[in-house]
Each structure stands twice: as C-alpha cells, then as structure tokens.
C-alpha positions as CSV (number, residue, x, y, z in Angstrom):
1,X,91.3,131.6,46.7
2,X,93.5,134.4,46.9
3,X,94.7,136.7,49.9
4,X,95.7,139.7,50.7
5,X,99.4,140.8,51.7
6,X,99.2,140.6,55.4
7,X,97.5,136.7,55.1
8,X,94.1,137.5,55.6
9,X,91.9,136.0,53.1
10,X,90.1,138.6,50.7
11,X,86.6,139.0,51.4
12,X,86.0,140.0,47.7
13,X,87.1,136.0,47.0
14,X,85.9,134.4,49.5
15,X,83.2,135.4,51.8
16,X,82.3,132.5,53.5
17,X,86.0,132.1,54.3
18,X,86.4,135.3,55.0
19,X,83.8,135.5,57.6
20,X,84.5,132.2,59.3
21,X,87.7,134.1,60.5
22,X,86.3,136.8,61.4
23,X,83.6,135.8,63.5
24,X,83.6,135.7,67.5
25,X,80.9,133.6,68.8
26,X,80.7,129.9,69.3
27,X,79.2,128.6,66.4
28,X,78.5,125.1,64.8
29,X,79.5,124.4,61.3
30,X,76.7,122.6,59.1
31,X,76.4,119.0,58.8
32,X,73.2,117.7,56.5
33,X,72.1,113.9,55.8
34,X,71.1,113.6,52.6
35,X,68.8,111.3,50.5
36,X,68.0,111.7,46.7
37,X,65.2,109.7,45.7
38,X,64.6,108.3,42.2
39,X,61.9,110.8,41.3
40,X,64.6,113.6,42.0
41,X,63.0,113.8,45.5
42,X,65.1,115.1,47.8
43,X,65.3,114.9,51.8
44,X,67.7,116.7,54.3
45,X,68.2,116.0,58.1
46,X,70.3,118.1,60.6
47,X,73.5,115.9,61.3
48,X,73.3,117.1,65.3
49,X,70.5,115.3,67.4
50,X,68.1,117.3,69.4
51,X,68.7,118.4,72.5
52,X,66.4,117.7,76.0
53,X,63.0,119.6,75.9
54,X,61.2,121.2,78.5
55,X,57.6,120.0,78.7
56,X,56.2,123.5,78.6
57,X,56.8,127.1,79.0
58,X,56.5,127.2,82.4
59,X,59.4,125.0,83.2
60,X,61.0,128.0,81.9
61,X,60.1,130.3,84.6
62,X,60.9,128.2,87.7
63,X,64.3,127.6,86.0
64,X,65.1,130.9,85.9
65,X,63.4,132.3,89.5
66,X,65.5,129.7,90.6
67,X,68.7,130.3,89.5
68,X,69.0,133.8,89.0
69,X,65.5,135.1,90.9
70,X,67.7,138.7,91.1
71,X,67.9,139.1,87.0
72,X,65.8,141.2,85.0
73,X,63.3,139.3,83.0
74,X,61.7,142.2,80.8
75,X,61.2,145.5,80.7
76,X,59.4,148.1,78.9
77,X,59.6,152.1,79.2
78,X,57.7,153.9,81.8
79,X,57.8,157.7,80.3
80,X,61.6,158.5,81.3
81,X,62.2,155.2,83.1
82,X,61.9,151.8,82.7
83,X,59.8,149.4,84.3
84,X,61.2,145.9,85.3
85,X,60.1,142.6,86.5
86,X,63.0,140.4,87.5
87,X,62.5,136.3,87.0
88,X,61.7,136.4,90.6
89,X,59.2,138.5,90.2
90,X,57.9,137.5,87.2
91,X,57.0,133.9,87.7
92,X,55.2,135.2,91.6
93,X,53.0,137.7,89.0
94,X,52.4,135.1,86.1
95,X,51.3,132.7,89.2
96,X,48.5,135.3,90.4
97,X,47.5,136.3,87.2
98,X,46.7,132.3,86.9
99,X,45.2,132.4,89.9
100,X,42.8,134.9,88.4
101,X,42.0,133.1,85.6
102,X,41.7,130.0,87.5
103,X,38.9,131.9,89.9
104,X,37.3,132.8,86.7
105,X,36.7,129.2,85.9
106,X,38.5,129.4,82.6
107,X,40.1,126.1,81.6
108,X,41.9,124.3,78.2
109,X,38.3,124.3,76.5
110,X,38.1,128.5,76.2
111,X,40.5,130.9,74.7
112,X,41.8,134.3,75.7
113,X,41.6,136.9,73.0
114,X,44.5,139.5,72.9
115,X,43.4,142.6,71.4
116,X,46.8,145.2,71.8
117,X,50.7,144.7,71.1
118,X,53.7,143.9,73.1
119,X,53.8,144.9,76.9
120,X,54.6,143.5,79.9
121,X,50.9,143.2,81.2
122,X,50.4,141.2,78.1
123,X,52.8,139.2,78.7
124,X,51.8,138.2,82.1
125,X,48.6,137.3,80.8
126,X,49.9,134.9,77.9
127,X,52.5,133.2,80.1
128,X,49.8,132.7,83.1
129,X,47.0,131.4,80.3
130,X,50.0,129.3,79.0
131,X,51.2,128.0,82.9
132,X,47.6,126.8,83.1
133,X,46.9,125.5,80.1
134,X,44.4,128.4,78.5
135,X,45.2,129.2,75.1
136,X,45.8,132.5,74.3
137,X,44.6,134.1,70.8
138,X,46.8,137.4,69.9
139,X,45.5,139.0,67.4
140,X,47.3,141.9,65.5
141,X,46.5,145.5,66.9
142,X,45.6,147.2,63.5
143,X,42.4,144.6,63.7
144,X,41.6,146.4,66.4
145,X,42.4,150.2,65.8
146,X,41.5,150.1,61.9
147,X,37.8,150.3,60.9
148,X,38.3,149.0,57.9
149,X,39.9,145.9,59.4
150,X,37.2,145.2,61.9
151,X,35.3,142.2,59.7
152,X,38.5,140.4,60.4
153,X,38.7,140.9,63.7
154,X,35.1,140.0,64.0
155,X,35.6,137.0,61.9
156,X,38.2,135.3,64.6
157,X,36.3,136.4,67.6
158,X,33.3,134.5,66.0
159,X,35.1,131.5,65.3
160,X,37.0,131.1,68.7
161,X,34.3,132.7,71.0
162,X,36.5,133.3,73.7
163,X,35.6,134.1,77.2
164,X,38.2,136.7,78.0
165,X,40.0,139.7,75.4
166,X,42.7,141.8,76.9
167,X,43.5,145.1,75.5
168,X,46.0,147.4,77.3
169,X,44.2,150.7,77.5
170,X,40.3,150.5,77.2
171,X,39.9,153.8,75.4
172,X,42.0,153.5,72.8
173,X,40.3,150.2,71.5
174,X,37.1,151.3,72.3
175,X,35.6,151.5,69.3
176,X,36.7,147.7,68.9
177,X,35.7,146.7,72.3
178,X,32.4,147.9,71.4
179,X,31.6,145.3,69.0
180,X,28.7,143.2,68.8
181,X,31.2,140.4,68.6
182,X,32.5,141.4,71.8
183,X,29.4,141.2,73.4
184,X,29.2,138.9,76.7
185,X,32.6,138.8,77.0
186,X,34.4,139.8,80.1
187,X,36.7,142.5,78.6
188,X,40.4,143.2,80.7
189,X,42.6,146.5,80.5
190,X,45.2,148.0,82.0
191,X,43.7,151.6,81.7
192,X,39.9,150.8,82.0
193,X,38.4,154.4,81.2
194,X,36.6,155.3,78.1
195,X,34.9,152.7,77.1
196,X,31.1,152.0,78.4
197,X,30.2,148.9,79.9
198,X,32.3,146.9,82.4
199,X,35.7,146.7,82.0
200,X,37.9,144.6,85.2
201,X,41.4,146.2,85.8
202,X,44.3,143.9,85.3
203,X,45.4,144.8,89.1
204,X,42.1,142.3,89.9
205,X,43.9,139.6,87.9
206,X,47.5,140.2,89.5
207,X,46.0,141.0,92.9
208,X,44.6,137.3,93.4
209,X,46.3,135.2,96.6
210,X,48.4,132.1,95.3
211,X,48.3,130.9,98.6
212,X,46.6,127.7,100.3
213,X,44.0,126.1,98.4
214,X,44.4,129.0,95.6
215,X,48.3,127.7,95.0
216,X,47.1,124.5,95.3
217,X,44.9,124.8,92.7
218,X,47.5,126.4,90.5
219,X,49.8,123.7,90.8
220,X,47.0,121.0,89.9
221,X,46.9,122.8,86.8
222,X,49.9,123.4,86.0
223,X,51.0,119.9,86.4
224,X,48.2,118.9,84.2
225,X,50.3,121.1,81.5
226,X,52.2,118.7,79.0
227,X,53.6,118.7,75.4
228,X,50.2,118.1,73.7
229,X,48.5,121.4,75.5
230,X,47.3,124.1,73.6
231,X,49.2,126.9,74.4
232,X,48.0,129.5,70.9
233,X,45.9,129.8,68.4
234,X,48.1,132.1,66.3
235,X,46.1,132.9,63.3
236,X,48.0,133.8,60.0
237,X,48.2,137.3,57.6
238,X,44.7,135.6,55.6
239,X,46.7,137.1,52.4
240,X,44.5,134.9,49.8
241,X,41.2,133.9,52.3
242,X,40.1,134.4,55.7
243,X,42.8,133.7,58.2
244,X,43.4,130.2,59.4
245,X,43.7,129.6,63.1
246,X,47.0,127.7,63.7
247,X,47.3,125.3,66.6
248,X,50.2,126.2,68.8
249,X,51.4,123.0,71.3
250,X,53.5,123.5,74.5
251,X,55.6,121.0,72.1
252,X,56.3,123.1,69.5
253,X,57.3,126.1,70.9
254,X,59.9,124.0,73.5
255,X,61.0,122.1,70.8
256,X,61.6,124.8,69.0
257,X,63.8,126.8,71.4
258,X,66.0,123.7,72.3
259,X,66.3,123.7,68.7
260,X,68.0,127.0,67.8
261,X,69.8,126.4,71.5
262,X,71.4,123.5,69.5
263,X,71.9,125.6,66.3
264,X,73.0,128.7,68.2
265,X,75.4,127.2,71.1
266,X,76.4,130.6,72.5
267,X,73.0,131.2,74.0
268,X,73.8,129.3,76.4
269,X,76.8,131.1,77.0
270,X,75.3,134.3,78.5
271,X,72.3,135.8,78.9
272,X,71.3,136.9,75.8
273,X,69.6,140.5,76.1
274,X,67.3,142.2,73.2
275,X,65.7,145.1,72.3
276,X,62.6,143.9,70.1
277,X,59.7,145.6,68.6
278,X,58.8,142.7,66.3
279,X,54.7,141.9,66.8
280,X,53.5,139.3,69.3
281,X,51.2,138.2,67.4
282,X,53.5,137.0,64.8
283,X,55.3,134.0,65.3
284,X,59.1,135.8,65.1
285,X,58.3,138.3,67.5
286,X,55.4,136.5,70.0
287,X,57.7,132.9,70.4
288,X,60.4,133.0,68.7
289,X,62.2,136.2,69.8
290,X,60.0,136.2,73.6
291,X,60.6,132.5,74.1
292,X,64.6,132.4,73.2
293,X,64.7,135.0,76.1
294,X,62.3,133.2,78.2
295,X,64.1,129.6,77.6
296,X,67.9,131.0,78.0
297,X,67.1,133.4,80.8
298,X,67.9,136.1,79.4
299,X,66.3,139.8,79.2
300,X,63.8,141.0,77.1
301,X,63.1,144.8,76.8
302,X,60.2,145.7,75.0
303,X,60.3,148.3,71.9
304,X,57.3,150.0,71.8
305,X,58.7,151.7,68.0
306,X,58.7,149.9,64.6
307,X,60.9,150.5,61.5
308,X,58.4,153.0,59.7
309,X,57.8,156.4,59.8
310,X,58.0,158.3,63.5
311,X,58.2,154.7,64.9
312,X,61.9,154.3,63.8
313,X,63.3,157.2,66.6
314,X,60.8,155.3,69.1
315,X,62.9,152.6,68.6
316,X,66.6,153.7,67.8
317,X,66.3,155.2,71.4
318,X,65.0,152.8,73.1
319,X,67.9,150.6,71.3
320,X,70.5,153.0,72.8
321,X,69.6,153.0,75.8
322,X,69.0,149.3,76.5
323,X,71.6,147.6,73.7
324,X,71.3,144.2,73.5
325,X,73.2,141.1,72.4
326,X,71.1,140.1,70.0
327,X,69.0,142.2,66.9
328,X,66.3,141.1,65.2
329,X,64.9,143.1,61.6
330,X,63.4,143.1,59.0
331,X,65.7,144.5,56.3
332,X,63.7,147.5,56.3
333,X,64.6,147.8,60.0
334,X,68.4,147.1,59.6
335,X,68.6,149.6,56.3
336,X,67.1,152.5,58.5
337,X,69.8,151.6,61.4
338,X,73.1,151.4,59.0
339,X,71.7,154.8,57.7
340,X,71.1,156.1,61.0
341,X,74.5,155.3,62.6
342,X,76.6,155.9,59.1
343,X,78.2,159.5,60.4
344,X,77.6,158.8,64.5
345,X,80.7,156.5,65.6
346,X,79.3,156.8,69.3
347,X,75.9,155.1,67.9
348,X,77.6,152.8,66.5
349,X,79.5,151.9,69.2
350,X,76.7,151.2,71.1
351,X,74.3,149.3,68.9
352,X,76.9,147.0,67.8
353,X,79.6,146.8,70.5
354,X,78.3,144.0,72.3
355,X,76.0,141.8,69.5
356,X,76.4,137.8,69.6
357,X,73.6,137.6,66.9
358,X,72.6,139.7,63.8
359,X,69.4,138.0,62.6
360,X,66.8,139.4,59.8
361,X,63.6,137.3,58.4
362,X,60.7,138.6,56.5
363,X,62.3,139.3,53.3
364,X,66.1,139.3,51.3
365,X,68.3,141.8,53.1
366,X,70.1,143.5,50.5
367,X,73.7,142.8,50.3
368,X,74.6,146.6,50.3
369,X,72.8,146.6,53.8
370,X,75.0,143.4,55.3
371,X,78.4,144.7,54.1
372,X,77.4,148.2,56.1
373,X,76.4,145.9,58.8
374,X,79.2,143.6,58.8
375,X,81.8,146.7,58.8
376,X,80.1,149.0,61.6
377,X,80.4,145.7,63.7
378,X,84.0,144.8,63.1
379,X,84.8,148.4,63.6
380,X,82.7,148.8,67.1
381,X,82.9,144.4,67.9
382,X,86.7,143.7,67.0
383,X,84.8,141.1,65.3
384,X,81.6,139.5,63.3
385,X,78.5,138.5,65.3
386,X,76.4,135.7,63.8
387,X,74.9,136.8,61.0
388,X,72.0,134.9,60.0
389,X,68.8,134.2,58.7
390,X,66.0,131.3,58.6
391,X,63.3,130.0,57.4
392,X,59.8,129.4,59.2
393,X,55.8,129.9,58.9
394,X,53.8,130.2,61.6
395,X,52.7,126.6,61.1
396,X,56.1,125.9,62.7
397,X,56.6,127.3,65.5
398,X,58.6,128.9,63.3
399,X,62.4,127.9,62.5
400,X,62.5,125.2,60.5
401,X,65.6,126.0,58.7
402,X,68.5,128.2,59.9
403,X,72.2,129.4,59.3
404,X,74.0,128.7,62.0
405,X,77.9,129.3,60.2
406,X,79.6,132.5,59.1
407,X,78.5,133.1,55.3
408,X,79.0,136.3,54.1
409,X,76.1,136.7,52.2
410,X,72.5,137.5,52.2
411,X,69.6,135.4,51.0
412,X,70.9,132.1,52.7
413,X,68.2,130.6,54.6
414,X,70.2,127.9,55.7
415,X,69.8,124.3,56.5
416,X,67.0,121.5,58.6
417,X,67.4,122.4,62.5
418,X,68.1,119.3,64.9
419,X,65.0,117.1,64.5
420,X,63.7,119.1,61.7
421,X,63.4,116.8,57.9
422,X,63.0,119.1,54.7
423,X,61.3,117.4,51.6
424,X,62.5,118.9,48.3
425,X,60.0,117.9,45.3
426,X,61.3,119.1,41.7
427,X,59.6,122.6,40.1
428,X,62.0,123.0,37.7
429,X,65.4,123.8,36.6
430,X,67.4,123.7,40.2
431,X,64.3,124.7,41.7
432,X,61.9,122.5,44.7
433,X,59.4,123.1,46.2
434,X,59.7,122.7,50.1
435,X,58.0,120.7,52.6
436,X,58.7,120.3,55.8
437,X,58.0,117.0,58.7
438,X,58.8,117.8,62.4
439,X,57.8,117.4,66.4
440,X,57.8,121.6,66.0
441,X,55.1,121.3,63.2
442,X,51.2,122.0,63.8
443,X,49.1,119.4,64.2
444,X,46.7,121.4,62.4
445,X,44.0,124.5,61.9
446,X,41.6,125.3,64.3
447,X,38.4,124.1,63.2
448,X,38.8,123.5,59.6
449,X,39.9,119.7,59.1
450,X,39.7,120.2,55.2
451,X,42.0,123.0,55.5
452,X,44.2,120.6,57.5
453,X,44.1,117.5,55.5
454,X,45.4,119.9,52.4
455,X,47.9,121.3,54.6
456,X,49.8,117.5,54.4
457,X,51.0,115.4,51.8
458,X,51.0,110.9,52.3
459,X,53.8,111.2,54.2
460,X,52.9,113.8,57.1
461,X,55.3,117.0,55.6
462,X,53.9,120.5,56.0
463,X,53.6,121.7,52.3
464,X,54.5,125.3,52.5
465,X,54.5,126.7,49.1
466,X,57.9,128.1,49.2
467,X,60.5,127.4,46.3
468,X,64.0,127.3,47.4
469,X,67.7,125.9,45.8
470,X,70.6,125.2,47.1
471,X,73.4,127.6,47.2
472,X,75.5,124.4,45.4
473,X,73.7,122.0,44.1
474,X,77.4,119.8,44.9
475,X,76.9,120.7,48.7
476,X,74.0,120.6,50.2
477,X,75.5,121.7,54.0
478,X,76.0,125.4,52.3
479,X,72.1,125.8,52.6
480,X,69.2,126.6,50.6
481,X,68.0,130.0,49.0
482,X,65.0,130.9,49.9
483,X,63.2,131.3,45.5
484,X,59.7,133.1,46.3
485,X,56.1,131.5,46.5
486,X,55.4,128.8,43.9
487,X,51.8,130.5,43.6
488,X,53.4,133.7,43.0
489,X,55.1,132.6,39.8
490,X,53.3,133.4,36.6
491,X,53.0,132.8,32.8
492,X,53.5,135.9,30.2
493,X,51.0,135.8,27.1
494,X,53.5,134.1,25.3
495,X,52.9,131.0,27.8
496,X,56.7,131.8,28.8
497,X,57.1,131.2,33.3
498,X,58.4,133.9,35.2
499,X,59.5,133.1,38.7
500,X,58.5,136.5,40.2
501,X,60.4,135.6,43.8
502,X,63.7,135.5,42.8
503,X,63.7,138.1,39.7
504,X,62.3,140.3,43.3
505,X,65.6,139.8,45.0
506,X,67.6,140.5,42.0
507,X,66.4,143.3,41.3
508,X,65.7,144.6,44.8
509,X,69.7,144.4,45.1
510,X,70.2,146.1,41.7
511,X,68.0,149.1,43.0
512,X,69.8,149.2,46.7
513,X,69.2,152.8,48.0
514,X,66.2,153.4,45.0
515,X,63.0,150.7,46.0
516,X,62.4,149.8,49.6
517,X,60.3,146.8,48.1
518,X,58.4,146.4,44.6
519,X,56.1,143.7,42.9
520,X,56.8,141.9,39.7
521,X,54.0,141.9,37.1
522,X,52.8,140.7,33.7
523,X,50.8,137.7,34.1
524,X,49.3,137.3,30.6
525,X,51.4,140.7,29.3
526,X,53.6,140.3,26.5
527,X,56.5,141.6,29.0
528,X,57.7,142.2,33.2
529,X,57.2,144.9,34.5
530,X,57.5,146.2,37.8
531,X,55.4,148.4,40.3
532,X,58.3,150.1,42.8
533,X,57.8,151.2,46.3
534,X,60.6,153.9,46.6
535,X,63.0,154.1,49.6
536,X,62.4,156.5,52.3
537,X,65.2,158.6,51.1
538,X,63.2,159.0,47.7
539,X,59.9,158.5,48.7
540,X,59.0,162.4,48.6
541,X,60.8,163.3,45.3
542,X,58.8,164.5,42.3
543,X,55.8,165.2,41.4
544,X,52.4,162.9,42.3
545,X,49.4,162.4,39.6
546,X,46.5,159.5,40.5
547,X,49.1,157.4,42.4
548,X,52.2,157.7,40.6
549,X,55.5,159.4,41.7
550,X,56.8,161.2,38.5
551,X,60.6,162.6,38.8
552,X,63.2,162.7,36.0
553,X,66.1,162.0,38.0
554,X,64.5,159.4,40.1
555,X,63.5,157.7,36.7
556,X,66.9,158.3,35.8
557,X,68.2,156.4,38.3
558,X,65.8,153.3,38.3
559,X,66.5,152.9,34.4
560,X,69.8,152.7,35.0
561,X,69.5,150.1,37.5
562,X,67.1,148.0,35.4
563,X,69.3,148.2,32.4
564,X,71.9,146.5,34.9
565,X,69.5,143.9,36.1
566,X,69.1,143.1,32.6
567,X,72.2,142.5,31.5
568,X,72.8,138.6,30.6
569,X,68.6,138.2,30.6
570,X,68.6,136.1,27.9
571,X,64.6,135.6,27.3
572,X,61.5,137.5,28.0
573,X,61.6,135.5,31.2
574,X,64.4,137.9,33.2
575,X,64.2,141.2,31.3
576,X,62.3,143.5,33.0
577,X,60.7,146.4,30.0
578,X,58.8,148.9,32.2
579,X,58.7,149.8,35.6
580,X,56.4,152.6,37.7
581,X,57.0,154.2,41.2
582,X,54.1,154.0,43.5
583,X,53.6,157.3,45.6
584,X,51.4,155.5,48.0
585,X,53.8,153.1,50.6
586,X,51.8,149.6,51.7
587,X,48.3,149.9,53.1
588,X,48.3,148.2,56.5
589,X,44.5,149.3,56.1
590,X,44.0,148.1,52.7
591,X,46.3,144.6,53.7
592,X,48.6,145.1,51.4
593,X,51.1,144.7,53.8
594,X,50.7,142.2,56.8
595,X,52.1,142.6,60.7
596,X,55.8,141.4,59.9
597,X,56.4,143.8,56.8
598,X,56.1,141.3,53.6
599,X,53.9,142.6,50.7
600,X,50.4,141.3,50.3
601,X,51.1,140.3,46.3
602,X,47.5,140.4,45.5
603,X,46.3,142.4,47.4
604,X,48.2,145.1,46.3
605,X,47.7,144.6,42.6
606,X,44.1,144.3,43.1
607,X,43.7,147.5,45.0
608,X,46.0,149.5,42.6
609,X,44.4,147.6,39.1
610,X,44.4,151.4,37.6
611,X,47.9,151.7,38.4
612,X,48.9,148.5,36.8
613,X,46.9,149.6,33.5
614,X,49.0,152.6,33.6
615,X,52.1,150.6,34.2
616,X,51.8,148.7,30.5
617,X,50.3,152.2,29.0
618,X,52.8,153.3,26.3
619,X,52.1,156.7,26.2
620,X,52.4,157.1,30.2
621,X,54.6,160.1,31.5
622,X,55.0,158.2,34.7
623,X,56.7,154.5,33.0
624,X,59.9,154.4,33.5
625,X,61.5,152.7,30.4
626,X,65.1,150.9,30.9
C-alpha cells in the first residue's frame, strides 16, 4: 500500500482502504463462517445472528402510528403539490380499506389483482389486504397497457381467479379491464370513468367505519395474521416460460427487513427517506425498497418517472424536490443522474448532500459511473455514503446477499445476510454455482408442485442459476462476484465454453459512455460476437438500415474499445471478432426487456434472428470489426 503526501491512503492502490476512511455512516464490517466440503462444496454463513422479527407487516404500522403518528409515511405528487399521509393517518386508512374488504367477504383463500404501478391508493390497498391476511397479486403495468402483452396478463388472472383487481384510473386500463378474463370480477379505481360496466370507487373502500363490531372484526383478523400467511403472489419476468407465481410469507418479507436492519445499522439511526420509482410489482421496488421504509419508519415518496426516455425529468424533479437519504438505481438510472448533475453544482448539492445509502441492483454498474458517484458525494457529503449492492430473486424476498462495508468497487455482490446460508457447488475454474437456504426463502410456486420440487436440491437450498466467485478466493468475507446465468453460458462450434455473464461486464466497462447494455453471441459460431445497445448519448448517431445503426465514428469508437477488451484474451473463449449496434432500444412490448431493466437474452436474439445473421455476415457494412 502506498499513500499520498498528506497520509491519506491512495485510492488508485487501495480502494477498499481507501473508502473505509472515507465513509460516514455506521457500518458493519464482514464476518463469514465458512465450510469447504470434500467435493469442493462450499457453504457460507453471516457471522452476526439475526435480529427479532416482527410477525407481520402490520406490526409495522402500529409501531410507527405510535411513536411518531405526526411523521409523513408516503407521498406522491398531486400536480404542483404533494399529497401526504402521515403514519397516523396511514394505519386509520389501511384499517378502513380492510374494513372494506372484510365487508366484501374476502378472506386468505382469494387474491386481489393489482393491475397499475406505484401510488398511494395502491398502497393502501396491499397493506390493508396484507393486515388481513388477503394476498395481493401485483402484476406489472405494461400487462395491462400493451396489447401485445395481454395473453400474459390473461394467463395469471386465469390461474389465480381473483375476486378483486385494482387499477388506478379506469380509463386508461380499459381496454384491459375489458377482458374476458376479467369478467365477474369486481373491478376498483380511483378514477372510475371510461370504462363500461361497474366499476366501485376506492372512496367506497376507504369510506367504511372501523368502528364497533366493524373494528372488531378487523382486529379478529388481523390477529389471525402470523409468519406463515400469505401476504403475495409475486409472479416473476416468465423470461424462458410462462411466469411462475411466487409465494410471498408475512415471514419472508419481516425477516427480510430485520435482515438488512442488521446488515445496514444506520437505518435505525434516522428515518431513512427515499425517492423511488422502482416497480411494485418487482420485488426491489414492491418489498424491499417500500418495506425498509415501512419497517424503519421512515418516508417514502413515490416517483411516478423512470430512468428512460421523458421519464428521466419526471424523476430528477421529483428527486429535487423531495431528496432522500437513501437512492436506489439501476445503473442505467445512476449513469443518467451523474450526467445530469456533471456541470450543475446546486444539483448536486441536493441529490447527494444528505445520502446514507447509495444502492444499485439489476445489472454491473460501470466503474466509470461509481467513481462519478463517489466524487459528486464527497464533494456535496464531506464524505462517502454506503455504497452497495446485493444479490436476490424474487424467490427471496429478495436480499440474500449484500455489501454492507466500504469497497470501492463495482460488481461486488457481497456476502450471506444474518440467517441467510449460501451453497457454492463447483462449475469450473473459480467459478460456483449458487444456492441459497433461508427463513426469507419461498416455500414454493403457486400451484405448480413440479415446478417447486425442481426449484430445491436434497438439502432444502433455492437453486438459482446464478454463477458467482469470490473477489479472493484466500478471503471469503471480501464477498462474491456476481458471474452471469449458468444457462446463459454457451459453447462455440469448436466445442470451446464461453461464459457470456462475465465477458458482459468486461466489456460493458471497456465500452463506458459507447453501449448502455449489449448481448454476447456465438453459440455454435466459430467466434463472439456482440449485438450492442448504444448509450443514449449515441443512440441517434448515423444512419439506420433494417435494424442496424451504421456510423463511422461510432464504429470507430466501439473498435477501439473491443481491441482493449481484447487485449490478454488468450483463446477464442474472451476475444470478441465482431460486433453490431442495434438501432432499436429493448422492447418492453416484445419482452426483451422485463419491469426492473435486465435484458431478456433470448428473447431478444430470437426476435432480432435477421440481425444476428447479419451480425456474422462478412460482407456487412454495419459489423463493426475490432
């Protein structure tokens, strides 16, 4: 280790060092049990024990009406304003939402389907389903507002028949409301016009008494609410088959919050307060990001904008004018702040003056993108936030694995949370795949036992399909590296592997500021190539022919950038021989691309097939050649 004049340790030599010193929240350093088996099997524990657990959601409420009835809860934006519900407020208005439901005579044996996104009427709805033990079913907007996606939607409304689907504003899911699938079931919305046939205003369901033998009746059911209840039925992306309903416990998601509360001390320490667009019917955005509020009492306002397109201004002022303490991205979120704030030092003093936590998930963020982060906060913070990632699926609740100490880096996913044991089976060279055991694991998929049983190995470990390695093989308590999808990895003609996950990292960080994302090809080629999704800043140069961006100083660029990436590729294996930019971004419509931003892999190279062809063409205008 070397250091700099003044003392301070050079960041260039050591960047876990480095950031250790520089951070300013309460953290916990890793501590890992480890047992190596004699098949080269091996299993990690947290060293810290888990912490008490609520016995459901609702818990969380009274806490917090309680102790601090007066604090805003969550807000979203109301044209120029904002409207609030305070704790106080909230858990009255989650109560006579229940009551509503109750008077409906929905119980634990039907299911509430949520048609629309994030907003505070649907979130009294889930919480009040959740205090009574209902289970909710969100289901991702674009099922709804996307013709072409409608057989999905139609598929999960089939399979869970539920009694009662929400959507926010009748006439703008009309056309999905309308469905034959839809038929007999009593429809809610918060804006009720255009859309014939019945629809009951959400002010019926808040405007019920919880009083006498309606409270009474609330509280019967509510105490009838324990770990074991189903509290979701969170149904994954469906990226290979149809999607598979996930059972969600009351367990799972409070184990999992006083799980990153034991991870992530300084939660506890104030309020945490966030800004959050991230989907509710994904697992990071619907309980992981809404429950760490929920469980911490802190304040949730909701983002209405996403990191694409018009979406981003949506959100970059709703994120100045209610900064939080914690931000959560995907990298594609966090590249589009850092270039947003780069020549506004008032932006960036507010974004990143006040941050505790820095967290991204849903892909590598590029290392360019976390040195910009980590030097607009030390400039604005006097100091590092966390800055983090994990691992999860919605089959757990989700963390399984987090970074809870200063690192430095990107692409650490981190190590076992409190209560959490990670099951590392050889793949190959320094590679596992990883399974995972746990109290925030599903017990299984919603009416599909075989699905289930294949879901577990003989010992009762999730097997997730992930590949990961340690950042030292010497030291397991530095954390793992999240390696790609074992099914993603493929064989060349020549019968030569190619583990497509981790040559997508590399060269993602080799083409920083030139490809938002891109897929690795050439199963059963002679050679990799790649199919390249520019970056916004580049997405509209050149010219377009059938699906291909063609620009010579684009190409330029890219070239050079693959030559890089191939420098030290010893074998056929690494070196990458061809690449083409697509002129099309992801299809949310054609599922290339699911709710949280991750590619669709094969989706996307069957929908594109001509493309590919053209990619290993050799007489192609629009290959790039490195």
């Amino acid at each position: 280790m070397t250091e700099s004049t003044d003392g301070a340790v050079d960041r260039a030599t050591d960047r876990s060092l480095w950031a250790r010193q520089n951070t300013v929240v309460e953290y916990l350093p890793h501590r890992i049990e480890r047992d190596d088996r004699q098949d080269g099997t091996i299993l990690l524990r947290s060293g810290y024990p888990l912490g008490e657990v609520v016995d459901s959601t609702g818990r969380w409420l009274h806490r917090w009406a309680d102790e601090a009835p007066g604090r805003v809860a969550v807000a979203e934006r109301d044209g120029d304003a904002w409207r609030e519900l305070t704790y106080g407020e909230l858990l009255e208005q989650v109560r006579a939402v229940a009551a509503g439901l109750l008077a409906r005579g929905l119980d634990g044996r039907d299911a509430i389907a949520i048609l629309s996104g994030n907003g505070i009427d649907h979130l009294l709805l889930s919480l009040a389903a959740q205090y009574v033990g209902i289970p909710i079913v969100p289901l991702a907007e674009q099922y709804s507002l996307i013709s072409g996606a409608h057989p999905r939607l139609t598929y999960i409304i089939d399979k869970v028949r539920p009694k009662l689907a929400f959507a926010e504003d009748a006439g703008r899911y009309a056309q999905a409301l309308s469905l034959p699938c839809l038929s007999g079931v009593e429809i809610v919305a918060s804006k009720t016009g255009g859309v014939p046939g019945a629809v009951t205003p959400f002010a019926d369901l808040l405007g019920h008494d919880c009083a006498g033998d309606a409270g009474a009746a609330i509280d019967a059911a509510h105490s009838r609410v324990g770990p074991d209840t189903l509290a979701k039925i969170m149904f994954t992306s469906g990226s290979s088959a149809d999607p598979k309903g996930v059972l969600t416990t009351q367990r799972m998601l409070c184990v999992n919050q006083a799980q990153l509360r034991g991870a992530l001390p300084f939660l506890g320490s104030r309020p945490p307060v966030v800004t959050d667009w991230l989907p509710w019917n994904h697992v990071f955005g619907g309980s992981h990001n809404v429950n760490m509020i929920l469980a911490n009492g802190g304040t949730l306002n909701i983002d209405l904008g996403k990191p694409a397109g018009p979406g981003f201004a949506t959100t970059l002022k709703n994120r100045t004018e209610r900064p939080g303490t914690l931000s959560f991205n995907v990298p594609a979120g966090f590249a589009m702040t850092v270039a947003a704030v780069a020549g506004d030092g008032e932006l960036r003093r507010t974004l990143f003056g006040d941050l505790d936590l820095i967290f991204y998930a849903g892909a590598s963020l590029p290392q360019n993108v976390w040195d910009r982060l980590e030097e607009y906060a030390l400039e604005t913070r006097g100091g590092l936030p966390l800055m983090i990632s994990s691992w999860g699926m919605t089959e757990t609740a989700p963390a399984c694995l987090i970074v809870h100490q200063p690192i430095g880096r990107s692409g650490v996913i981190g190590v076992p949370m409190p209560g959490v044991e990670a099951k590392l089976v050889p793949n190959d060279a320094g590679r596992f795949e990883l399974r995972v055991r746990g109290p925030n694991i599903m017990p299984g998929y919603y009416k599909d036992a075989e699905k289930t049983a294949q879901a577990f190995d003989t010992e009762g470990f999730l097997i997730t399909g992930d590949a990961v390695r340690f950042v030292d093989p010497r030291n397991a308590a530095l954390g793992l590296v999240y390696d790609g999808r074992v099914s993603e990895d493929f064989k060349l003609a020549t019968g030569t592997w190619v583990q497509a996950g981790t040559l997508r990292v590399d060269l993602l960080r080799h083409l920083a500021g030139l490809a938002q994302d891109l897929v690795v090809c050439g199963r059963d080629r002679d050679e990799i190539g790649v199919l390249i999704f520019p970056a916004p800043a580049r997405a509209l140069e050149g010219d377009v022919e059938d699906g291909a961006r063609i620009d010579p100083a684009l190409g330029r660029d890219i070239a050079e950038g693959l030559r890089a990436a191939n420098v030290g590729a010893t074998g056929s294996a690494r070196r990458i021989a061809r690449a083409l930019v697509l002129a099309e971004p992801p299809s949310v419509e054609g599922q290339e691309i699911t709710d949280k931003g991750s590619l669709n892999i094969n989706r996307i190279l069957a929908r594109r097939a001509g493309l590919l062809e053209r990619l290993y063409s050799d007489d192609d205008p629009a290959v790039i050649r490195p």
